[in-house]
Structure formats: structure tokens, C-alpha cells
N, C-alpha and C positions, 0 to 999 in steps of 0.2 A: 781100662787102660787109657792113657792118652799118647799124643805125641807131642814134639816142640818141632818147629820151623822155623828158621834163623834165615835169613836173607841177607844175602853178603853182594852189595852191589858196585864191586869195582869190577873192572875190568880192564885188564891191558890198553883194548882196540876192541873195537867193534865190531859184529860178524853183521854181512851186507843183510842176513834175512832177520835178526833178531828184536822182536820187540818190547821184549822184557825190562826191567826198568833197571837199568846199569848207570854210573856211570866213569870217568877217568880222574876222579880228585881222590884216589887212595892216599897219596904223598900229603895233600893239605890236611885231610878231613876222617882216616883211618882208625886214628886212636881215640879221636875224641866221639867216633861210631861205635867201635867196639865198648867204649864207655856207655855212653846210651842206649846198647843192647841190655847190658847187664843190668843197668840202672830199669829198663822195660818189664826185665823179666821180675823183678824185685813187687815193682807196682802190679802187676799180672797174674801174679803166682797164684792168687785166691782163684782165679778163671779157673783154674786145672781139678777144683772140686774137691781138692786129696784123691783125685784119681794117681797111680802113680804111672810115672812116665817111662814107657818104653822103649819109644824110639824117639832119635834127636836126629835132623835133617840140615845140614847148614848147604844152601843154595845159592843160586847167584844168576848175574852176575857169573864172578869165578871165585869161589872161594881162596883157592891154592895160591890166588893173588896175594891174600893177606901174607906179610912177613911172618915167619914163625914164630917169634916172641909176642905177636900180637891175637895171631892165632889161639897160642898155649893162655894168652892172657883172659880170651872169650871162655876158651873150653872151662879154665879153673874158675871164673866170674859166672859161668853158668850152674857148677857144680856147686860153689858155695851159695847163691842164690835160690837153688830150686832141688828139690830132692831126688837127682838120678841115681842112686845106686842103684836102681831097678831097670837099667838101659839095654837093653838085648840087642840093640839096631843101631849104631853110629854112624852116621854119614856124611862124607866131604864130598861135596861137587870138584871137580878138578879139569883143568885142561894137561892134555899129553905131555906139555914142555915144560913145565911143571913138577913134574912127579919127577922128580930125582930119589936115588938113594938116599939119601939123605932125609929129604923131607916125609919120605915114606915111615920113615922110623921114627922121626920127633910125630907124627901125626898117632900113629899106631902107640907111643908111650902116653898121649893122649887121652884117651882112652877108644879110638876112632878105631872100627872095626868093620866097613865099607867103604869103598872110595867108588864112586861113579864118575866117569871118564867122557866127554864130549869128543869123539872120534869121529864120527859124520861120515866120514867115507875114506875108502884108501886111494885111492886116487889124487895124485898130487896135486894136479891142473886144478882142480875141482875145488881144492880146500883154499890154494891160492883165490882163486876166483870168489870165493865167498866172507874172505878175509877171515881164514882162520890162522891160527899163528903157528900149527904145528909141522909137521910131516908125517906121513904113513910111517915111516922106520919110527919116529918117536914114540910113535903111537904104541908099537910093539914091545921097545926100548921099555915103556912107562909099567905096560905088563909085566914084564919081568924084574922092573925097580920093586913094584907094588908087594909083587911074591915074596923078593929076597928081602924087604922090609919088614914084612910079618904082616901086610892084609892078604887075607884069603879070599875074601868077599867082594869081587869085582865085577861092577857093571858098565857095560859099555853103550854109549848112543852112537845110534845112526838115524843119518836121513835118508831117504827116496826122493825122486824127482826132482832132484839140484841140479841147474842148468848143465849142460851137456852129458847127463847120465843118459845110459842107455840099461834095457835089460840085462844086457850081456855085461857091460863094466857092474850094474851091482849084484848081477848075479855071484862075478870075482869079489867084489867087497864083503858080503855075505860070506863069500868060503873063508874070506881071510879072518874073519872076525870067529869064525869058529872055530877054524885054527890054532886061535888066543885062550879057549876054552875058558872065558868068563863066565863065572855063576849064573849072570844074568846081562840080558840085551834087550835096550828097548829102539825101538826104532818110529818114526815119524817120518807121514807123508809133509812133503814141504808146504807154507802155505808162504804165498805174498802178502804179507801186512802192509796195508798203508803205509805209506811214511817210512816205512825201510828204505835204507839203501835199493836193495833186492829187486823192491818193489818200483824204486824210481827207476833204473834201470831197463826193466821186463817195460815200463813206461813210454822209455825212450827207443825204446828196438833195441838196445844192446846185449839183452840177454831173450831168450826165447824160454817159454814153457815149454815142461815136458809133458807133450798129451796127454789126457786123461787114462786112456788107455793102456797108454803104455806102463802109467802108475800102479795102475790095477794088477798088471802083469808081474810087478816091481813086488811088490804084496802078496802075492801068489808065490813068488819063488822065494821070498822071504819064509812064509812059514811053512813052506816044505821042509826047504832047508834045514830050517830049525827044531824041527818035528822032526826029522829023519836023523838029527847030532843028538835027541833028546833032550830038547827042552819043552818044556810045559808051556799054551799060549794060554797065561791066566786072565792077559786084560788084552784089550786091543792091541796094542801098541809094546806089550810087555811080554818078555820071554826070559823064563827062568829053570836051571835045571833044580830037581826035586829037592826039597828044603831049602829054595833062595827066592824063593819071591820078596818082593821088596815091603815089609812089614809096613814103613812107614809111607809109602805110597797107598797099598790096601785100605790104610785106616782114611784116606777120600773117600776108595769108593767103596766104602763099610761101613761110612756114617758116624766114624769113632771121632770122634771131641780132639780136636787138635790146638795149639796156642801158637801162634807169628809172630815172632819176632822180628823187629827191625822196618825199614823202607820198605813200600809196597807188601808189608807181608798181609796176607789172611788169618783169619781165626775162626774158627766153628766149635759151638758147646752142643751144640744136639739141635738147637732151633735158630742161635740165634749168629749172625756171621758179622764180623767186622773187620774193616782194613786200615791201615796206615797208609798216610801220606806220601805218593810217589814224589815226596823232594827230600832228597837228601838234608839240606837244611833247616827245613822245616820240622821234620822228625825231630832233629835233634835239639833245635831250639824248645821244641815242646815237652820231650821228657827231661832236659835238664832242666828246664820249669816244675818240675816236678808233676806233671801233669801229664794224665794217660794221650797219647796219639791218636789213638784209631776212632774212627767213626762206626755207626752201627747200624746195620741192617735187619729187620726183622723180616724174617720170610715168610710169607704167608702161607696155608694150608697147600693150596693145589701149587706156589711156588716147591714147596718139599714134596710132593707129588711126584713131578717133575725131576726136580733131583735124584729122587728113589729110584727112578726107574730107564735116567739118564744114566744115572755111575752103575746101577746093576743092570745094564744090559753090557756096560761096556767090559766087565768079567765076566769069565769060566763058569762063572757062581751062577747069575743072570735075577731077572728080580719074583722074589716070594710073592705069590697072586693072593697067597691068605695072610703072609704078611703087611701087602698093601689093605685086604682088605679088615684088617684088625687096628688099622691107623689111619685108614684115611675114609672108613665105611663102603658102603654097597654102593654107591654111586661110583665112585671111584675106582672099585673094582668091577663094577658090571662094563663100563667104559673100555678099562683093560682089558678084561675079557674079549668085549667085541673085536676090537682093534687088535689083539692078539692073532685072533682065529681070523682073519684074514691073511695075517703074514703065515700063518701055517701053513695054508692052505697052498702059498704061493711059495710054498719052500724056505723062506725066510727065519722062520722061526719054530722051536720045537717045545713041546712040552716034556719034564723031565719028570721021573718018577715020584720025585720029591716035592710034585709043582713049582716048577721054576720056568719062565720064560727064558729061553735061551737060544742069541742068535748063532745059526748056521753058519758055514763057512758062507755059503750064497750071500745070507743075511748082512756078514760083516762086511762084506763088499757095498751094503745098499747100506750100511747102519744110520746115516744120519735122518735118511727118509723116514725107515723104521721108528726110530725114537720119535720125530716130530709125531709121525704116527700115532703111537700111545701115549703123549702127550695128550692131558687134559683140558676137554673143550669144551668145559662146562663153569659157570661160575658159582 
């Protein structure tokens, strides 16, 4: 199977912590992007193997930006380009204010059959502060456009430790979110990028971090929560009730061959990875040239290594010890090994019936130490 990823980079306004590649010339530059996608996918199509496609991802950016004739213009320029009848997973990124009745039902005749939703928090002060463009009521509002639309499959983000969070306000954000009874909930610790907003800010003393500790705490009561309403914690950061994990996220940290479309996107075929040009004009002066975008990266042996054992520790799943050692050899694995059985020992990590490394709760609390951990230190 493969996937498609589509990258839709307009956006209204800018949220102070984002550093994703967005930007505000939807009005000048819209259609003749959506043209360039299709035109992409056309030049690309051979990358997909004849694997056939399963899940399709349109990201952003904000997708729900796009107007909807130009929208229905991508979905149908996709479908006659590339052969999805085999689609099981349809995805639009969307902000709250957004999601109208309306747009819910031209999206879902589409063929669109998840909407993932940027909600960050209920708290009003908070979303103002971070320049988000919604409100908590919309947020709720967009829940129930979504339903009475005809998508079933709703996922919602959040963040933890947004300036003036405390445990106890996202303890509230948490209940409210499950309340909503979305399919699926991912959530994210905050980070400060450079050159944010956010980050210039936290810079100047206008905004304060929220302790370390307190995050941790933030994360703790997060997957209680979630775990005691029933949902599954498959990846770090992901929580889904049974039969909704998000298929086309999986296929990162599965290894499955995926194709990016558009500005800034990624592509991975099993080895080899390549991205497109974060300018919007550039992109597109290149594939109306008729000429591919993206540049290419070949990764090397203990690069995929690395990989392997970055994406599968950050799942449910965790990473195959005889699988690494069936592709990447005895060094590779003896390596793991050692580095393993010390996180064991320290509670970190556990071995599963099936041989699979797999981090603890303890463990996901320390995860990034871990992984450098079993990171390969060898050439």
C-alpha cells in the first residue's frame, strides 16, 4: 500500500508557535498551486510503484482555507491523475471556524471521510494569545457541523504547556475534548522554534514557560484520562478509540512508501527520501516548467537504523529486535540489544512476548534520551 500527502500552505494568520511552512497569498497564488499539485502528481505517479493508494492526507498550512470549488478542483485533478479508488482514509486538515455545515457536506461528497481539527485548547485567553482564529464554542459547534454533515471520523489536536496552562486548566481541556467524543485525539507538548512568534516573545519576557514539570504532569493526566474514556495510546502523541487510528499517519512510523505533494512536502519509497522547495514560487515555477521539484536524499544504512528504531519506539507496536537484526545485521542488533537491557533494567523499557522493544509509561516520559540511547554508535 502507499499513501499521498498534499500540502496546502495557506493560512488565514499565523499562530505565534508555528513553524511549519505556510503562507498568506492564497488570493494571489491559490489556483495556480492547486494547478501545480495536479500537474506534480501526474510527473510522480511512477514513484507510487503500482502500489495502490490508500490513504490521501491534505495538510497545511490550513487546508479548509482553500475555497471550495478549488478544493473539489484538487480532490477531482487528483483522482483523475492517480488511481485512488482504493482510498480507505481521506483526510482534510481544518481549523474550527471553518467547518461550517456547509463545507462539511461539499467536503464529505468529495470523497473526504476524516477531518482532523486544530483545537489546542478550550480555553479562550490561551487561543487568543497564541493567535489562533477560533473559540472553544466553535470548536464544539464544528463537532457537531462535522456529524450532521456526514464525517464520522474526527480527529482533534491539542497542545500542553501553552503559555499560562496550568494542570488543572488542561486537566478541564482534556475532559472537554472528551466530551466531543472524537474517534481520535492527538496531542502535543509545546516546543519554542526559533524564529516564532512564540518564541520571540518567551525571548523578550512576555510570555513565560511552563516548567518542565509541570508538562510532565500535563501528560500524565492526559493519558489517564484517555485510557480511562477508552481510547488506545498507539503512538506518543496519538490516541484513538478502537478501529481509528490514523492509517495514514501509521504508514511514517511503519515504513510504508508514501508520495508529497506540493510546497515543503516529503516523500519516502522504502530508502530513498525527497522534499520540495519551502517557496511557494519556486515550486511552482518548477513544475509548470515541467520539471520534477523535489530534491533527494539518500539515507544511508545506520541513517535507517536510526529511523527504525526512532518511529518504532514511538508506537504501541515498538521496534522488532529480529527485524532489525534481519536488515541491518549482528552489529546492529548486538548494539540494540546492549542498549536495550539497560533501559530494562531501569524500568524504561520492556521486552514483549513477540520480541519487541517497547517503551513503559516511565520510559515515555524519558523517550528522547532512550531513543538517542539506541541510536547507533558505530560506523
Amino acid at each position: 500500500m502507499a499513501g499521498v500527502y498534499v500540502h496546502i500552505p495557506f493560512c488565514a494568520s499565523r499562530c505565534s508557535y508555528c513553524d511549519f511552512y505556510s503562507t498568506l497569498q492564497l488570493g494571489r497564488l491559490g489556483r495556480s498551486y492547486v494547478e501545480a499539485v495536479i500537474a506534480e502528481a501526474g510527473l510522480r505517479r511512477a514513484e507510487l510503484r503500482g502500489e495502490p493508494v490508500r490513504t490521501v492526507y491534505l495538510g497545511g498550512g490550513t487546508p479548509s482555507q482553500l475555497p471550495v470549488p478549488l478544493l473539489e478542483r484538487l480532490t477531482d485533478g487528483l483522482k483523475e491523475t492517480l488511481e485512488l479508488g482504493g482510498v480507505e482514509e481521506f483526510t482534510v486538515e481544518a481549523n474550527p471556524d471553518d467547518v461550517s455545515l456547509g463545507w462539511c457536506q461539499a467536503v464529505a461528497a468529495m470523497g473526504v471521510n476524516r477531518v482532523s481539527m486544530g483545537v489546542q485548547t478550550f480555553e479562550d485567553h490561551i487561543l487568543r494569545l497564541v493567535g489562533r482564529r477560533h473559540t472553544a464554542q466553535q470548536a464544539v459547534e464544528a463537532v457537531a457541523n462535522l456529524r450532521s454533515g456526514g464525517i464520522n471520523n474526527i480527529s482533534i489536536d491539542l497542545i500542553y504547556g501553552l503559555p499560562g496552562q496550568s494542570p488543572a486548566s488542561w486537566t478541564d481541556s482534556v475532559k472537554r475534548a472528551v466530551a466531543l467524543a472524537p474517534q481520535h485525539i492527538s496531542a502535543y507538548g509545546l516546543t519554542y522554534e526559533e524564529g516564532t512568534r512564540l518564541w520571540q516573545q518567551r525571548e523578550r519576557g512576555e510570555v513565560t514557560e511552563v516548567p518542565e514539570e509541570e508538562c510532565l504532569e500535563m501528560y500524565r493526566i492526559l493519558v489517564d484520562r484517555l485510557q480511562a474514556a477508552g481510547y488506545e495510546h498507539y503512538e506518543i502523541s496519538n490516541f484513538a478509540l478502537s478501529g481509528y487510528h490514523s492509517r495514514h499517519n501509521s504508514s511514517y512510523w511503519n515504513d510504508t512508501p508514501y508520495l508529497g505533494l506540493g510546497a515543503a512536502a516529503h516523500s519516502y519509497d522504502g530508502s530513498v527520501r525527497s522534499y520540495n522547495p519551502s517557496d511557494l514560487r519556486e515550486y511552482i515555477g518548477r513544475i509548470t516548467a515541467g520539471k520534477k521539484a523535489c530534491e533527494v536524499e539518500m539515507l544511508s544504512r545506520r541513517e535507517r537504523y536510526d529511523e527504525r528504531v526512532m518511529l518504532g519506539l514511538r508506537t504501541a507496536r515498538g521496534v522488532d529486535a529480529e527485524g532489525v537484526r534481519a536488515e541491518f545485521g549482528d552489529a546492529a542488533w548486538r548494539h540494540l540489544e546492549r542498549a536495550a537491557q539497560r533501559h530494562i533494567e531501569a524500568g524504561n523499557l520492556r521486552m514483549t512476548d513477540d520480541g519487541r522493544y517497547v517503551l513503559t509509561r516511565e520510559g515515555i516520559m524519558l523517550s528522547d534520551s532512550v531513543m538517542r540511547d539506541l541510536m547507533w554508535d558505530e560506523d
